[in-house]
C-alpha positions in Angstrom: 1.0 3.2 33.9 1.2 6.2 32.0 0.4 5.2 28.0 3.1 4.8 25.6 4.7 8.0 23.8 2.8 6.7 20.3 -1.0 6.9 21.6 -0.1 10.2 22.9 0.9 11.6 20.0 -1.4 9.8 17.6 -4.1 11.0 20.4 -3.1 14.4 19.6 -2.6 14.3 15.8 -6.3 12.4 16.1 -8.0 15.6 17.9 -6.5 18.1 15.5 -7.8 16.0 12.5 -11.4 15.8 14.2 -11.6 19.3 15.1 -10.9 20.5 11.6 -7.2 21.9 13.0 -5.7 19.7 10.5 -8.2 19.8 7.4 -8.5 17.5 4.3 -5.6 17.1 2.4 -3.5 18.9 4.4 0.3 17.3 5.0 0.9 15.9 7.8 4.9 16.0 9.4 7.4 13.6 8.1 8.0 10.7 10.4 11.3 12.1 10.7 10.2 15.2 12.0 7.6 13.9 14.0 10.6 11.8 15.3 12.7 15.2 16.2 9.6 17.2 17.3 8.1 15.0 20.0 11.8 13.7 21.0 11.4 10.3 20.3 12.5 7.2 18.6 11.7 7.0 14.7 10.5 3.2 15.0 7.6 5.0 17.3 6.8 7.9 15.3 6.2 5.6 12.1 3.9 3.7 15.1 2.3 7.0 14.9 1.2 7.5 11.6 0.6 3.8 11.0 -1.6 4.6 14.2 -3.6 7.1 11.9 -3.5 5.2 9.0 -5.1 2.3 10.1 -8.2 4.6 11.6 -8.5 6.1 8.2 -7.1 10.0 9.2 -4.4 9.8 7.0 -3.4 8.3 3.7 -0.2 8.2 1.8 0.2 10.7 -1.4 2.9 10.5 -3.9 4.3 13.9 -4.5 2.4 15.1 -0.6 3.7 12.8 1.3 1.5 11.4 4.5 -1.8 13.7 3.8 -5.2 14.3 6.1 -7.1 11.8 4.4 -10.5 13.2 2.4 -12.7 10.7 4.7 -10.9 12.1 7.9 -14.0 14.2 8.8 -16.6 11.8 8.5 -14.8 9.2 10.8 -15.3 8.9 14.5 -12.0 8.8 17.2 -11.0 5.4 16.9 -11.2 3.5 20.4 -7.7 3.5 22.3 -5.9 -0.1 22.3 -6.4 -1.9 25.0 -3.4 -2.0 27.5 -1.7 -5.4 27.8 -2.2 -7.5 31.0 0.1 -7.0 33.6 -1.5 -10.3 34.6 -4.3 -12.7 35.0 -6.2 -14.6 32.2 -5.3 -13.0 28.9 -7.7 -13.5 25.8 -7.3 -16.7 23.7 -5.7 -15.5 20.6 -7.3 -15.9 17.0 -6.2 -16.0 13.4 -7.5 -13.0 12.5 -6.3 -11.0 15.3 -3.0 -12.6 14.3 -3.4 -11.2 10.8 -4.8 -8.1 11.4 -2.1 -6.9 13.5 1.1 -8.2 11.6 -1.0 -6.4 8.7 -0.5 -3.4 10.5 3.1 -3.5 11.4 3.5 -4.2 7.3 1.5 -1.1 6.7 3.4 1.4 9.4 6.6 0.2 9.0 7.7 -2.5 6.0 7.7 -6.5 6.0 11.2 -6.3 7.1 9.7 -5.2 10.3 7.3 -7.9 10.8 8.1 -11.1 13.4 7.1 -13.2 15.3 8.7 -11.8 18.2 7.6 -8.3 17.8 4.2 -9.7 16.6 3.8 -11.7 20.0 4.7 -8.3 21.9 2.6 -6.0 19.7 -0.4 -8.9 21.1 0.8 -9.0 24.7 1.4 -13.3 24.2 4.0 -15.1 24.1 5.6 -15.9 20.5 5.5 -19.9 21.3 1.3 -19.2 21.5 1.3 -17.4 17.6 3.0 -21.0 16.3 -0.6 -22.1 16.9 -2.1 -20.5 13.8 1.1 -20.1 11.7 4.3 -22.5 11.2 6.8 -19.8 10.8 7.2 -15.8 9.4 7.0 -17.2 5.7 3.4 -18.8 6.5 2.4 -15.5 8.0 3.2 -13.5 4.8 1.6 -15.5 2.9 -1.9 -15.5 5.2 -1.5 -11.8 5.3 -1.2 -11.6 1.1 -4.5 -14.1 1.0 -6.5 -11.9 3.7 -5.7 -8.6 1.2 -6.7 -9.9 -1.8 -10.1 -11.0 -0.2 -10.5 -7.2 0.9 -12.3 -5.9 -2.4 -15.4 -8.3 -3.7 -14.7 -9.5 -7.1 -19.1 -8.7 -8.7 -20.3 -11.6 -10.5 -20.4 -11.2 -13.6 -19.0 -7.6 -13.4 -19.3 -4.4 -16.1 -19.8 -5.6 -19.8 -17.7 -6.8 -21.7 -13.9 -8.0 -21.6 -12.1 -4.6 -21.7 -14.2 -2.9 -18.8 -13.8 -6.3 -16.8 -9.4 -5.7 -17.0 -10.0 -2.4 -16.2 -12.1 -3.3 -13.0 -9.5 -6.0 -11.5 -6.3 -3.9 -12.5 -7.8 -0.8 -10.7 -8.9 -3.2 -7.8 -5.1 -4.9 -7.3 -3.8 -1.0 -7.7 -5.8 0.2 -4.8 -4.5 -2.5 -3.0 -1.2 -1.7 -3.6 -1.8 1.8 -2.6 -2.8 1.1 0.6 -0.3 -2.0 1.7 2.4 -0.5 0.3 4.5 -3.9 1.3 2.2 -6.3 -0.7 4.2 -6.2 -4.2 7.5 -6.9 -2.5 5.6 -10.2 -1.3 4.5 -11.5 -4.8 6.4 -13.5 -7.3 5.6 -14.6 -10.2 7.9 -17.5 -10.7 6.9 -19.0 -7.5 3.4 -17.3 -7.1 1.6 -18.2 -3.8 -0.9 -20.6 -4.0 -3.8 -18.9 -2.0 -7.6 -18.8 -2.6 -8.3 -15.1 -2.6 -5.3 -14.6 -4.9 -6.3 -17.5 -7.4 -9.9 -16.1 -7.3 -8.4 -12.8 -8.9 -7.0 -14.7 -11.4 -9.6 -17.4 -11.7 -11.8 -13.9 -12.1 -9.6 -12.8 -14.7 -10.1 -16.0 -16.9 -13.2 -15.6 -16.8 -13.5 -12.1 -18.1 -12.2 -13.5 -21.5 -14.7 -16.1 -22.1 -16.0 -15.9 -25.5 -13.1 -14.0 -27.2 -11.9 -17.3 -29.1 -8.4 -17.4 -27.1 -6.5 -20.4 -25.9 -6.4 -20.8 -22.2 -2.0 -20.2 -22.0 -3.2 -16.9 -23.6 -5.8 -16.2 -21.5 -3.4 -17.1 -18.2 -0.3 -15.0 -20.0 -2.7 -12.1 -20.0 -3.8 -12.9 -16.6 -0.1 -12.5 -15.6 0.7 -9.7 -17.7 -1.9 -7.6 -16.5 -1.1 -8.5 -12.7 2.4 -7.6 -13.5 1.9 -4.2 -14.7 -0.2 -3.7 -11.6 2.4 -5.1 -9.2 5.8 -3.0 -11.2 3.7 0.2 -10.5 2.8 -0.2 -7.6 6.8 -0.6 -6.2 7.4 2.6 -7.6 4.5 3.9 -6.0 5.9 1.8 -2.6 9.3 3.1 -3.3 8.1 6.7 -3.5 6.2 6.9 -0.4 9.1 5.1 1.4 11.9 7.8 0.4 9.5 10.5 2.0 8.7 9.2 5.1 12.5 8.3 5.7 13.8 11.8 4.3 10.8 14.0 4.9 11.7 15.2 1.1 8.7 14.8 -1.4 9.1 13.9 -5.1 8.1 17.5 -6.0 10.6 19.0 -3.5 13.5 16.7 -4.5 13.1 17.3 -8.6 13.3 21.1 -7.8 16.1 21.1 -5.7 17.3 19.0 -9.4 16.3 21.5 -11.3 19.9 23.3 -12.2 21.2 19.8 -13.0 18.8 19.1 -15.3 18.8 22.4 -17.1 22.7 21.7 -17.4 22.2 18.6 -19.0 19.0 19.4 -21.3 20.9 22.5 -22.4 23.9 20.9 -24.0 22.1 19.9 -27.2 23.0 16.3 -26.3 19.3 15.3 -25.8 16.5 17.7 -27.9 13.8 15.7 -28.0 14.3 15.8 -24.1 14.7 19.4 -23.6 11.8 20.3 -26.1 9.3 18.3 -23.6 7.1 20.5 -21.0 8.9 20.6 -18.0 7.2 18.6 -15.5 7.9 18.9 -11.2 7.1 15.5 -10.6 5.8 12.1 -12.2 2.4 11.2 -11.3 2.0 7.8 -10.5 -2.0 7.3 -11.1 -1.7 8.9 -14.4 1.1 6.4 -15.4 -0.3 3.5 -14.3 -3.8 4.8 -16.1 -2.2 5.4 -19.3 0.3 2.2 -19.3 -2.9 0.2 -18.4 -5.0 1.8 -21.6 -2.1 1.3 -24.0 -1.5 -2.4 -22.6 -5.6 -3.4 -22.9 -5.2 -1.2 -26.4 -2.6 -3.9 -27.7 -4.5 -6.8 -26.4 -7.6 -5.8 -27.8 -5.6 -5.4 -31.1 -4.5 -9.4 -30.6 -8.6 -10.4 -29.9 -9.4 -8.4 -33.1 -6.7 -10.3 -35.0 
């Protein structure tokens, strides 16, 4: 059987990358033009650059859309998938296997797309054998938000001091954000998920303000603030990267095409203080979460001092 349209086009976007056709940096086609190019469906060309995100050959960029990633030229060609069995003994299945692959489906193409019937096809089994390592789809999220937060190891003790340690777990959460761009949608506050590689970032957290005199309900409300800003940025960072790859517009492309709007509105006197500020193509995301992170750790240090 001839291999499915996806690995033949990831296969080809995979030997441009590693030949140095497509370089560092350089932006890669929109799903939906990938979708119109190759003449296929636009659930399989978001296989294909979930495909090449998950072998590290491309990364998502606010403001670039889906970019060569830096690493790209480093990496070896990722082994093929095996094909499914058209019969005979098929592998046991395993959590992780289970994880990892319902991970990936989050990653290329949403939660929403995640279930256990496209989960059991995506592992060639049959979905009554995946109720063996999870009770139903809410389970499964929940497994797959514990296995991300154990991705980065927490150091023990970590940098000095109480400042440097927020930094260090705030940056952490953010980069996971930035690459499982579904993981804020699956966190709540109000009913937070009890899961141990979750609670360790939190437990972590605590700890970081040992020593500074607080009460432990203002220790966890700053534990919980600070998660929050995280999480609020990173859907707008989530939201961002999901308009491009469904309108292959970029957030520098579509505030251009605004730009007569805006100068109509700036320039009827209505808002000075507006029009008086630099004009600016296109938010950057990093640089507001930096700065909303420095002036949030600037008021709380202002609370220790007090």
């Amino acid at each position: 059987m001839p291999d499915p349209p996806y690995r033949r086009i990831t296969a080809e976007f995979r030997t441009r990358i590693l030949t140095g056709d497509l370089r560092a940096g350089d932006r890669m086609p929109s799903i939906r033009q990938i979708a119109q190019r190759w003449g296929v469906a636009v659930a399989t060309a978001t296989k294909v650059v979930a495909a090449l995100r998950d072998e590290g050959l491309v990364e998502a960029k606010v403001g670039s859309g889906t970019v060569v990633s830096a690493q790209a030229g480093h990496r070896q060609p990722a082994t093929s998938p095996r094909p499914r069995q058209a019969g005979g003994a098929k592998q046991a299945l395993n959590r992780g296997q289970v994880l990892r692959t319902a991970i990936a489906i989050a990653d290329g193409e949403g939660l929403d797309a995640v279930s256990m019937r496209r989960l059991a096809a995506e592992l060639g089994a049959g979905p009554m054998s995946l109720y063996r390592h999870v009770a139903n789809k809410d389970e499964l999220v929940t497994q797959m938000v514990d296995q991300i937060f154990g991705e980065p190891e927490l150091p023990d003790p970590g940098p000095e001091g109480w400042r440097a340690k927020l930094e260090l777990i705030a940056r952490l959460q953010w980069e996971l954000g930035r690459r499982h761009l579904w993981l804020p949608r699956a966190i709540s506050f109000t009913r937070p998920l009890l899961v141990p590689n979750m609670m360790a970032h939190t437990e972590w957290t605590l700890r970081a303000l040992d020593g500074l005199g607080l009460a432990m309900d203002v220790r966890m409300q700053e534990a919980i603030t600070l998660h929050a800003l995280v999480i609020t940025a990173a859907l707008s960072m989530a939201d961002e990267v999901e308009a491009e790859q469904a309108t292959g517009v970029t957030l520098t492309r579509w505030w251009l095409a605004r730009r007569e709007r805006a100068g109509e509105v700036l320039g009827s006197g209505r808002f000075p203080l507006l029009a008086a500020i630099a004009e600016e193509t296109a938010p950057d995301l990093d640089r507001l979460f930096e700065y909303s992170l420095a002036r949030h750790l600037d008021g709380f240090a202002a609370l220790v001092e007090r």
